[in-house]
C-alpha positions as CSV (number, residue, x, y, z in Angstrom):
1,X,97.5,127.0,61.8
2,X,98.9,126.7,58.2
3,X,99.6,123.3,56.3
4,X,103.7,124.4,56.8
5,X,103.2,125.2,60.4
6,X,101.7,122.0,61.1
7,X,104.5,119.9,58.7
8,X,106.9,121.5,61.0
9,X,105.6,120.3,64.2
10,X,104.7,117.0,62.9
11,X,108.4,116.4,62.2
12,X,110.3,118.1,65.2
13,X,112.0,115.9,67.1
14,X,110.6,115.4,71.0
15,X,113.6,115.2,72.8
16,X,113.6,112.0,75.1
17,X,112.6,112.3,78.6
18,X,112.4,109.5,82.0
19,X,110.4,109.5,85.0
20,X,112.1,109.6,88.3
21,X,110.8,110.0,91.8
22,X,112.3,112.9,93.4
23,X,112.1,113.4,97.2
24,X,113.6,116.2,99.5
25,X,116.2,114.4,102.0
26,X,117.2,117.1,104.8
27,X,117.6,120.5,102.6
28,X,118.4,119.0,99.3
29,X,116.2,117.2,96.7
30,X,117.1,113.7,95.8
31,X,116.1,111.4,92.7
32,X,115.9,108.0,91.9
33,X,114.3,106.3,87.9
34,X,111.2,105.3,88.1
35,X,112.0,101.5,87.3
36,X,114.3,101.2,90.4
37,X,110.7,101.6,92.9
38,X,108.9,98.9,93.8
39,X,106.5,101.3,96.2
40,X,106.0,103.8,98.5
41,X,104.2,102.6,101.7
42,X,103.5,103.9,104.8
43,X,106.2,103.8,107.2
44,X,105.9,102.1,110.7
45,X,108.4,101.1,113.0
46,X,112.3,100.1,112.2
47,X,114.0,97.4,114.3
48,X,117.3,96.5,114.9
49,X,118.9,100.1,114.5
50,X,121.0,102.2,117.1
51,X,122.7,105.6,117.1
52,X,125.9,103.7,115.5
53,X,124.4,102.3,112.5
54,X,122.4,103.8,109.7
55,X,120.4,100.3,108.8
56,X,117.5,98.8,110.2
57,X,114.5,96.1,109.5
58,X,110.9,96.7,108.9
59,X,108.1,94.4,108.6
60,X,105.7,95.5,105.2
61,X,103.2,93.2,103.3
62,X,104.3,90.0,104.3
63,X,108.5,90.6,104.0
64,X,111.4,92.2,105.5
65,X,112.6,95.0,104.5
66,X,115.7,96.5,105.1
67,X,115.8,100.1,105.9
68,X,118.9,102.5,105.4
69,X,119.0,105.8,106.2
70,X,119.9,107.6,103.0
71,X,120.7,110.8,105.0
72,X,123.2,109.7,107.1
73,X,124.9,108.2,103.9
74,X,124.7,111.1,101.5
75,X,125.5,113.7,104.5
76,X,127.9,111.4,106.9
77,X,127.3,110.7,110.5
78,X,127.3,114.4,111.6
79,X,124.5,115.5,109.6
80,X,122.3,112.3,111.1
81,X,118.8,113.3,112.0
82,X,115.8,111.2,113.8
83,X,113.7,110.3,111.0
84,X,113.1,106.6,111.5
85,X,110.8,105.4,114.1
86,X,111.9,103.1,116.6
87,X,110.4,100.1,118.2
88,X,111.3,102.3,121.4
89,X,109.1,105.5,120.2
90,X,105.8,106.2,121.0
91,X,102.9,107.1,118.0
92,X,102.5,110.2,120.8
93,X,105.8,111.4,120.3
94,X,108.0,111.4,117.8
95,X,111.1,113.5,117.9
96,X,112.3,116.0,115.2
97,X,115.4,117.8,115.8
98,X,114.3,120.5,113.4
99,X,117.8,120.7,111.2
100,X,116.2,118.1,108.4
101,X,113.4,116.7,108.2
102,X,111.1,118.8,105.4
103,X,107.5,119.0,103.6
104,X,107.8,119.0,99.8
105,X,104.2,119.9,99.7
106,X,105.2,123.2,101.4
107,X,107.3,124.0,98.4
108,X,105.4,126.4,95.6
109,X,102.7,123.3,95.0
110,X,104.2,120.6,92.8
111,X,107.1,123.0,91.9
112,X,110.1,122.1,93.0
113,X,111.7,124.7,95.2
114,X,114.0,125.0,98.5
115,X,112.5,122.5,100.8
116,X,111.4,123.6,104.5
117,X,111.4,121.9,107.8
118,X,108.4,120.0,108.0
119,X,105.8,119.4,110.6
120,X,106.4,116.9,113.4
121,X,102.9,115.5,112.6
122,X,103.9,114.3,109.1
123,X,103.7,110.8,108.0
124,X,106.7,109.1,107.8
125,X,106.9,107.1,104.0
126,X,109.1,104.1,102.9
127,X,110.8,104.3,99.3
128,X,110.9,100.9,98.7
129,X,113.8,99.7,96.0
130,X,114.6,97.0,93.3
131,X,118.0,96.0,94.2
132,X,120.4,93.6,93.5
133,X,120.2,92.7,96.6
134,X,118.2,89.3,98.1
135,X,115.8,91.6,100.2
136,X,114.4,94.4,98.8
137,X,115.7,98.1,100.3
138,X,113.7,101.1,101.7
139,X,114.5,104.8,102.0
140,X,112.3,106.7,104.9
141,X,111.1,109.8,103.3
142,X,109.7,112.6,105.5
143,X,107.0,113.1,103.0
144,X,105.2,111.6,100.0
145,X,107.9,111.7,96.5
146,X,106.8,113.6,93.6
147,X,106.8,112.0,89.9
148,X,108.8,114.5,87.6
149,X,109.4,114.0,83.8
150,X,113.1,114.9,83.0
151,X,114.6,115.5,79.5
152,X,117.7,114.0,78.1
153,X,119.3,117.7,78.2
154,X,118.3,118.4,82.4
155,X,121.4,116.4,83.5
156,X,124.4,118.0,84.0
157,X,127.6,115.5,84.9
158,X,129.0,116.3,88.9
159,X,132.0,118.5,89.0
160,X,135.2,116.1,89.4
161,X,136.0,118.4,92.5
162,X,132.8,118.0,94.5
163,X,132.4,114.6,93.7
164,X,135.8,114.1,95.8
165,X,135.4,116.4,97.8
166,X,131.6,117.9,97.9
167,X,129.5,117.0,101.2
168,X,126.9,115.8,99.2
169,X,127.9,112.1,98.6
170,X,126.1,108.7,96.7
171,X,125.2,111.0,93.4
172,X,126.6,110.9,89.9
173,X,125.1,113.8,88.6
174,X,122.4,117.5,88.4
175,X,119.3,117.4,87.3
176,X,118.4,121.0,86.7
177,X,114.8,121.7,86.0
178,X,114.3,125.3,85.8
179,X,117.1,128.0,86.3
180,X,115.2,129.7,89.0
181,X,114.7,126.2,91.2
182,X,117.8,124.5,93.0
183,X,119.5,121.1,91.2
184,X,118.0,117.3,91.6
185,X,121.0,115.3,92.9
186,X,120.4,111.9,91.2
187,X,121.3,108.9,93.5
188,X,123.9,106.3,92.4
189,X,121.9,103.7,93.9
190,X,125.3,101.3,94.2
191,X,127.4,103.6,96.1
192,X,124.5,104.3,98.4
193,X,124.7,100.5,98.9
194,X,128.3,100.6,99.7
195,X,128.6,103.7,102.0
196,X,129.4,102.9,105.2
C-alpha cells in the first residue's frame, strides 16, 4: 500500500451505522434499535389472553411482563397465528398452524433471506422492551433475533400509499440490506402500542 493510498483511507468518511435486532414475524422480517431491548428470555407461559385479544401477562425474573402479540397487530386479526403459549397448553403439545410461525436460522446462515415455517419443537423467545410504559413489554418471537449493523443509507421512507393502505401495519420505514434479500420493516414502537 502506498503513502497516498493509505492518506486516502485514513480520511474517507465511514458512513454512520446503528444496531438493531431484527426478527422474522410470520413471513416478513421485523426490526427494532438496539437501545429499545431490555432482553431476550426464554419464553414460558402467557396468562390472561383469549382468542379476542392480542395481550397477555407473563411472569420473568421477579416482574410482570406484559405480552402483545406483535403479529396480530402488524397483520390484523385475520392473519393471527398460535404463537403464545397458554396457561391451558401442555410442554407436550404445542400447536402451530403452519401459515407463520418461522426459523431465521433456516435462512442462508446469518444472512437474511425469506424466512420459512419453522419446526413445532422450537423454543418460543420473549423480546422484552423499554417502553414508556409503567411495566415493561414483550414480543414472542418464534426464534432467537439476530444483531444486524445498518448504515444511515439502508433506510428507505414507506410509500405514503402502503402506509394507508399496505397490510403490513406499525412500521415507518425499509431497511434494505442487500438487493438480492427482501426489506427489514422497522417497527414504530408507539403505533404498535396503540393498535388495537
Amino acid at each position: 500500500m502506498t503513502l497516498l493510498t493509505s492518506r486516502r483511507n485514513t480520511h474517507r468518511q465511514t458512513e454512520a451505522s446503528q444496531l438493531f435486532v431484527v426478527f422474522p414475524i410470520q413471513l416478513e422480517w421485523f426490526a427494532l434499535p438496539i437501545p429499545m431491548v431490555q432482553k431476550v428470555v426464554p419464553l414460558t407461559q402467557i396468562y390472561g389472553t383469549s382468542p379476542e385479544t392480542d395481550m397477555g401477562l407473563t411472569h420473568c425474573q421477579d416482574q410482570e411482563i406484559v405480552v402483545i402479540d406483535a403479529g396480530r397487530r402488524i397483520f390484523g386479526r385475520s392473519h393471527a397465528q398460535k404463537l403464545l403459549p397458554t396457561a391451558n397448553d401442555s410442554n407436550d403439545s404445542k400447536e402451530q398452524d403452519g401459515n407463520g410461525a418461522i426459523d431465521p436460522l433456516h435462512t442462508n446462515g446469518s444472512q437474511l433471506g425469506t424466512p420459512t415455517p419453522a419446526d413445532s419443537t422450537v423454543q418460543p423467545y420473549l423480546l422484552i422492551l423499554q417502553t414508556p410504559l409503567e411495566h415493561p413489554l414483550g414480543i414472542p418471537l418464534s426464534a432467537l433475533p439476530m444483531l444486524r449493523r445498518v448504515s444511515a443509507s439502508a433506510f428507505a421512507p414507506l410509500p405514503p400509499v402502503y402506509a394507508v393502505q399496505g397490510s403490513i401495519r406499525c412500521v415507518n420505514a425499509l431497511i434494505n440490506l442487500e438487493a438480492d434479500r427482501p426489506p427489514i420493516f422497522l417497527i414504530d414502537l408507539d403505533q404498535l402500542l396503540q393498535r388495537r
